[in-house]
C-alpha positions as CSV (number, residue, x, y, z in Angstrom):
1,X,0.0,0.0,0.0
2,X,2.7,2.5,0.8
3,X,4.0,4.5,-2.1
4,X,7.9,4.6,-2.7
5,X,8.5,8.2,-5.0
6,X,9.9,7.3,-8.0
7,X,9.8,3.8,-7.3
8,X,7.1,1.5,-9.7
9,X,4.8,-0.4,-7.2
10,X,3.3,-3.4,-9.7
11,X,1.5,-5.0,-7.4
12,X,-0.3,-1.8,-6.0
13,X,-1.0,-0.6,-9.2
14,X,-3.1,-4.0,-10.2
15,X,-4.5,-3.7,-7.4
16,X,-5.4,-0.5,-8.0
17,X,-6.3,-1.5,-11.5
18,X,-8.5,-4.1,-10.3
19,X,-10.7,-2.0,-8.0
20,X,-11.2,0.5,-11.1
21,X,-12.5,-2.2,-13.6
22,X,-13.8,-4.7,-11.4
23,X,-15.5,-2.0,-8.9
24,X,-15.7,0.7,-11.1
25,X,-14.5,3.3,-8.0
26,X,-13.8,6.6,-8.8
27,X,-10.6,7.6,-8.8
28,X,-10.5,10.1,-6.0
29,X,-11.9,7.4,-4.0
30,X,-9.6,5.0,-5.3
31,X,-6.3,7.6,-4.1
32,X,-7.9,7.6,-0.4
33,X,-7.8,4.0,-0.2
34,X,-4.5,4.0,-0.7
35,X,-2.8,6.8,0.8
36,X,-2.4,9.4,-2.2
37,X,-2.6,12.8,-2.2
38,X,-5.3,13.3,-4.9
39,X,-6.7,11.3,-7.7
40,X,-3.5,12.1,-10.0
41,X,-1.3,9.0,-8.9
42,X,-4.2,6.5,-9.0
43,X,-5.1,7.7,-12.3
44,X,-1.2,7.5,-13.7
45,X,-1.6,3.2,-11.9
46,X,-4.7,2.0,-13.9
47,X,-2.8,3.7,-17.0
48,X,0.3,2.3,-16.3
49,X,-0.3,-0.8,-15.7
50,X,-3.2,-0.9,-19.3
51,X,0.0,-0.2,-20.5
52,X,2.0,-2.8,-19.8
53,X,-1.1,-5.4,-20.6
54,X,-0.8,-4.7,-23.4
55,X,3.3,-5.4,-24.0
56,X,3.6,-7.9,-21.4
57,X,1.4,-11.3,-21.9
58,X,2.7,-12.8,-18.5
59,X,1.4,-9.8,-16.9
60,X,-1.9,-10.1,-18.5
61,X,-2.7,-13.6,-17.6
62,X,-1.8,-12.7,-14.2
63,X,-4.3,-10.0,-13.6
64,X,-6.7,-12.5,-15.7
65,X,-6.2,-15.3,-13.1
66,X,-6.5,-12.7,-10.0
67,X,-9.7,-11.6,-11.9
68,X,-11.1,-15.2,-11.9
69,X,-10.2,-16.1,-8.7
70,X,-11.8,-12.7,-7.4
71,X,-14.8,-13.6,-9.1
72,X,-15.5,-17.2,-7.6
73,X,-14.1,-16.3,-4.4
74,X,-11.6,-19.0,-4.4
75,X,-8.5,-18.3,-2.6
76,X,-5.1,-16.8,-3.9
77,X,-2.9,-17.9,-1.8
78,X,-1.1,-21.8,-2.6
């Protein structure tokens, strides 16, 4: 949860991600939840990371199979 400046947080920004397309939260809301200063930085995750879905297939799968499980309610950890 705890931003690092100028350091890239993946899995905060998926989880970020997640809550804006699964939840469809706003993005102001979305910064409160985790700790930003505005909607700016929560904005720059879900782009940043539709960005890298689209270059990086291992990524994508990834968020796909956090998606499913998040859906069925099965548990992540193994």
């Amino acid at each position: 949860l705890t931003p690092r400046r100028g350091r890239i947080n993946e899995p905060r920004d998926v989880a970020i991600y997640l809550c804006r397309i699964i939840r469809n939260d706003g993005l102001r809301a979305l910064g409160q939840a985790f700790g930003m200063r505005g909607y700016g930085p929560a904005g720059n995750a879900v782009e940043r990371i539709k960005k890298k879905i689209g270059g990086d297939l291992e990524l994508s799968y990834r968020i796909e199979e956090i998606r499913g499980h998040l859906s069925t309610g099965k548990n992540l950890s193994k």
